[in-house]
C-alpha positions, -999 to 999 in steps of 0.1 A, spaced: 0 0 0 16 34 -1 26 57 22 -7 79 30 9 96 54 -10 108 90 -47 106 74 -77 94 92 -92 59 93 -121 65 71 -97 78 40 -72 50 46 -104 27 44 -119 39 16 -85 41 -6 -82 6 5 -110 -6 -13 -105 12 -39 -74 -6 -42 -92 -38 -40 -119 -35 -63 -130 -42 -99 -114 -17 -126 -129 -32 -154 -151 -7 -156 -119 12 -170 -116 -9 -200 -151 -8 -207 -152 26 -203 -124 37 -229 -142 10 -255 -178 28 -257 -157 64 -255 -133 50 -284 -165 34 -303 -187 66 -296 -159 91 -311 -152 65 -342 -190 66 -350 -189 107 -347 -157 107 -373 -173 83 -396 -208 101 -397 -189 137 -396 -170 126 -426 -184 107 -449 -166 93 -478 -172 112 -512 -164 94 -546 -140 109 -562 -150 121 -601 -118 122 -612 -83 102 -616 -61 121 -588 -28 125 -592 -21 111 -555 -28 77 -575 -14 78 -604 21 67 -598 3 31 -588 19 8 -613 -12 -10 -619 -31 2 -647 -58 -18 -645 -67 -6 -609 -66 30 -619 -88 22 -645 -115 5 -628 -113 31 -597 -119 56 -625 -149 41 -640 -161 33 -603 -166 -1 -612 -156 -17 -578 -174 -3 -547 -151 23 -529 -131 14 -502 -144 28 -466 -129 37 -441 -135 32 -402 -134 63 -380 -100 53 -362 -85 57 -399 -104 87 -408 -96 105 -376 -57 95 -385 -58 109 -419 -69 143 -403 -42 136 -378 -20 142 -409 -34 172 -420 -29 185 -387 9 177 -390 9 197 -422 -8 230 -407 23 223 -377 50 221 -406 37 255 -426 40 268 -394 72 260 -387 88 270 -422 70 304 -413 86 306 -379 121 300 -394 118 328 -424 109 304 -455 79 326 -471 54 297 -477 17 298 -488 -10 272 -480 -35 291 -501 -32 302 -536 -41 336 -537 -60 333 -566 -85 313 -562 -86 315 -518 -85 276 -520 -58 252 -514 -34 247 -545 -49 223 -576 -41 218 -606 -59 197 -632 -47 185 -666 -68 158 -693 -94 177 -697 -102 181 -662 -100 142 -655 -67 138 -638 -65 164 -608 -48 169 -578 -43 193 -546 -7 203 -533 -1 213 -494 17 241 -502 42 267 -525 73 278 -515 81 312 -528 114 314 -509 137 313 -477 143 277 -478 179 271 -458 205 257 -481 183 272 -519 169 309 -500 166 323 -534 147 291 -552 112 283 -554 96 253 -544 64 231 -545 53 217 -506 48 180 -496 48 170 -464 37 133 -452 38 117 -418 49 78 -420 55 51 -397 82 37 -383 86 14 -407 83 34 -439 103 59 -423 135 40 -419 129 22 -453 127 65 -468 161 72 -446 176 43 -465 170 49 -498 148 81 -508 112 92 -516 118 82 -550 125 46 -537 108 42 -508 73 63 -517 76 60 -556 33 75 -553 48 101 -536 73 108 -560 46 106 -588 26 132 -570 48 161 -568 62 158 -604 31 153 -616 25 191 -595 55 202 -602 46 199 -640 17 214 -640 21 240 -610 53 256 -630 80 249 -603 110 231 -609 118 217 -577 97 199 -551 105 195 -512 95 167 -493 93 170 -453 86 137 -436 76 128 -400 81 96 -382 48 95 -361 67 78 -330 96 97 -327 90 132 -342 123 126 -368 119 144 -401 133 133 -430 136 161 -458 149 159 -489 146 181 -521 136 164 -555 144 177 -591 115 183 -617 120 154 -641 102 168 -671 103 129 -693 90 114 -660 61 136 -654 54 137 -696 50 99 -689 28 99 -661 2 119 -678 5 99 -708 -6 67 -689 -27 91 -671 -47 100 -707 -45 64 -717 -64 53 -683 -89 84 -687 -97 79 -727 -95 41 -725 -125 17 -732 -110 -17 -723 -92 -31 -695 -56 -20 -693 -30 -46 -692 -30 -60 -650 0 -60 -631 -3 -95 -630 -23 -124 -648 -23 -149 -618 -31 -129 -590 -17 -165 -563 19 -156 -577 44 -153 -551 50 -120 -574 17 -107 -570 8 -99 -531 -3 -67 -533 -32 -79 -558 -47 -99 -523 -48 -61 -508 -62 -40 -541 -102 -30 -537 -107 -37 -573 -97 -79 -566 -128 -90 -571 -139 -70 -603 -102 -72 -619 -100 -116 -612 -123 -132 -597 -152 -131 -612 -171 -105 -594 -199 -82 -614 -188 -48 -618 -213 -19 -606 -240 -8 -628 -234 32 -635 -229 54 -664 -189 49 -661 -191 14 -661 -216 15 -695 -200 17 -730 -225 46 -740 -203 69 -715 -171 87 -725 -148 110 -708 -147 139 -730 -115 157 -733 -126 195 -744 -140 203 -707 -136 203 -669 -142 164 -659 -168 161 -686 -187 131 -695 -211 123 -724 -236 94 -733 -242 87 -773 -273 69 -764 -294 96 -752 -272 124 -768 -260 148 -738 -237 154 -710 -241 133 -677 -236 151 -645 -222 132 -615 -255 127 -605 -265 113 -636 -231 93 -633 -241 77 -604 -279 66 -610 -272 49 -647 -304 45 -665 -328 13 -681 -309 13 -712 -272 3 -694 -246 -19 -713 -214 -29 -693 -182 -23 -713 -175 -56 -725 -144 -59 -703 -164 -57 -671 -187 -90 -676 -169 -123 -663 -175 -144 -694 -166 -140 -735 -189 -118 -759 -206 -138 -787 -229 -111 -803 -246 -80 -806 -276 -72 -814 -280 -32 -823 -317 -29 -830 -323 -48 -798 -293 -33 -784 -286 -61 -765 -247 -76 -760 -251 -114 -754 -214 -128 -734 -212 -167 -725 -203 -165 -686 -175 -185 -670 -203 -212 -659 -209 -221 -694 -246 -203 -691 -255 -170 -721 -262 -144 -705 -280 -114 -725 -269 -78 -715 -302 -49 -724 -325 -75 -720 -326 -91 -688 -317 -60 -673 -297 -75 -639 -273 -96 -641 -268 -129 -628 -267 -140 -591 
């Protein structure tokens, strides 16, 4: 017991059974006030489909799982609140950053002036976009006089050390991706990168070159996914390789191999195209005018999946009926336009 000192009988009593008793009430108590606060971040911030191919993504090497994230043809992933509340936890870490670059003389702004919104650019027709944390104009120690485009990420321990080893180009090649891919289109020509290691509160910083053949690559394969009718080549055939682990962890698993029915919407029909000559817009040549995102999302009666998206083989069309008609991996014909669901 400790020492309570000179105290009278009736404290030293009660602190004794208060040593003795029951604290599971503790436990319980943290559960409901950890489960009450997850349930607030995941109502407070619910998870919005994107509309457009961001540039955060587009250094993923799979083509085929940008392409059907594009054309939303896999449900999107969803988060708990735990991870929600630690993605905001990281854009908490950025406001700290900007504020310390400010503190030590580097002229930085979070906001571009023009627009009184956080930095974006946009490129394809307003198809491939992205947002930037922040442009350095300049002050940065070691380059006071050069410009530079603001990333800041917090990792953990792990990816840390693996970044200390190597560099972001290595270690975070997305990350990489994403601020050439701004760098290109926001006009700077060089890029820094701030990390933090969430345990120990190292940074890691490192400047990165504009690599003009790297970022006219990108948005090549970034038009290529956008424009693109068909399935792009996958990363990998057999997704059971020993090669191919990350395919067990991709959302779009079940659409891209095994078998499972894409979603019925306007981006996953073959009447929908992404047009190129506007910002994000999509058309439908079977009823003849643009589709908002609402639009996008509800489809209509006279749906037809791009033939890519139906688990079987196509084995003829039928354009007065407009109907598709695809033999399915079970051996069964299954009509597309006429049965108007497909299969269970």
């Amino acid at each position: 017991m400790a020492d309570l000192g000179i105290v009278s009988p009736v404290i030293r009593a009660i602190y004794d059974l208060y040593a003795q008793a029951d604290k599971s009430w503790v436990k319980r108590w943290s559960e409901r006030f950890m489960a009450v606060l997850a349930r607030h971040y995941a109502d407070a911030r619910a998870d919005e489909e994107r509309t457009y191919l961001g540039i955060s993504v587009l250094g993923d090497d799979c083509e085929a799982r940008l392409w059907l994230g594009f054309r939303w043809a896999y449900e999107p992933e969803e988060f708990e609140g735990r991870m929600k509340r630690l993605f905001e936890t990281g854009h908490i870490e950025e406001a700290r950053i900007i504020a310390d670059l400010d503190a030590i003389g580097v002229q930085i702004h979070e906001i571009d002036p023009a627009t009184g919104r956080q930095w974006g650019v946009s490129t394809v027709g307003g198809h491939i976009r992205g947002h930037f944390d922040g442009d350095i104009e300049k002050g940065l120690p070691g380059a006071p006089k050069t410009g530079h485009l603001f990333e800041n990420k917090t990792h953990s321990k792990k990816y840390f050390k693996e970044l200390q080893i190597s560099n972001v180009e290595k270690a975070q090649p997305k990350h990489y991706a994403q601020m050439q891919g701004y760098m290109h289109l926001g006009g700077r020509r060089r890029a820094v990168y701030v990390a933090v290691e969430k345990d120990t509160d190292h940074f890691h910083i490192e400047r990165v070159a504009y690599d003009p053949v790297y970022a006219a690559r990108l948005f090549a394969k970034g038009e290529r996914i956008v424009t693109a009718h068909s399935l792009p080549t996958k990363l990998h055939e057999n997704p059971r390789s020993k090669l191919a682990f990350k395919c067990g962890f991709c959302p779009a698993f079940g659409v891209c191999h095994d078998g499972k029915w894409a979603r019925r919407n306007c981006r996953t029909c073959l009447h929908a195209t992404a047009e190129l000559d506007g910002d994000g817009r999509w058309s439908c040549d079977r009823h003849n005018r643009d589709l908002t995102a609402e639009d996008q999302k509800a489809g209509c009666g006279a749906h037809l999946y791009l033939p890519d998206l139906v688990p079987g083989k196509q084995t003829d069309v039928d354009p007065d009926a407009e109907t598709v008609t695809y033999v399915l991996r079970d051996g069964s014909t299954w009509v597309d336009g006429a049965e108007g669901r497909v299969p269970a």
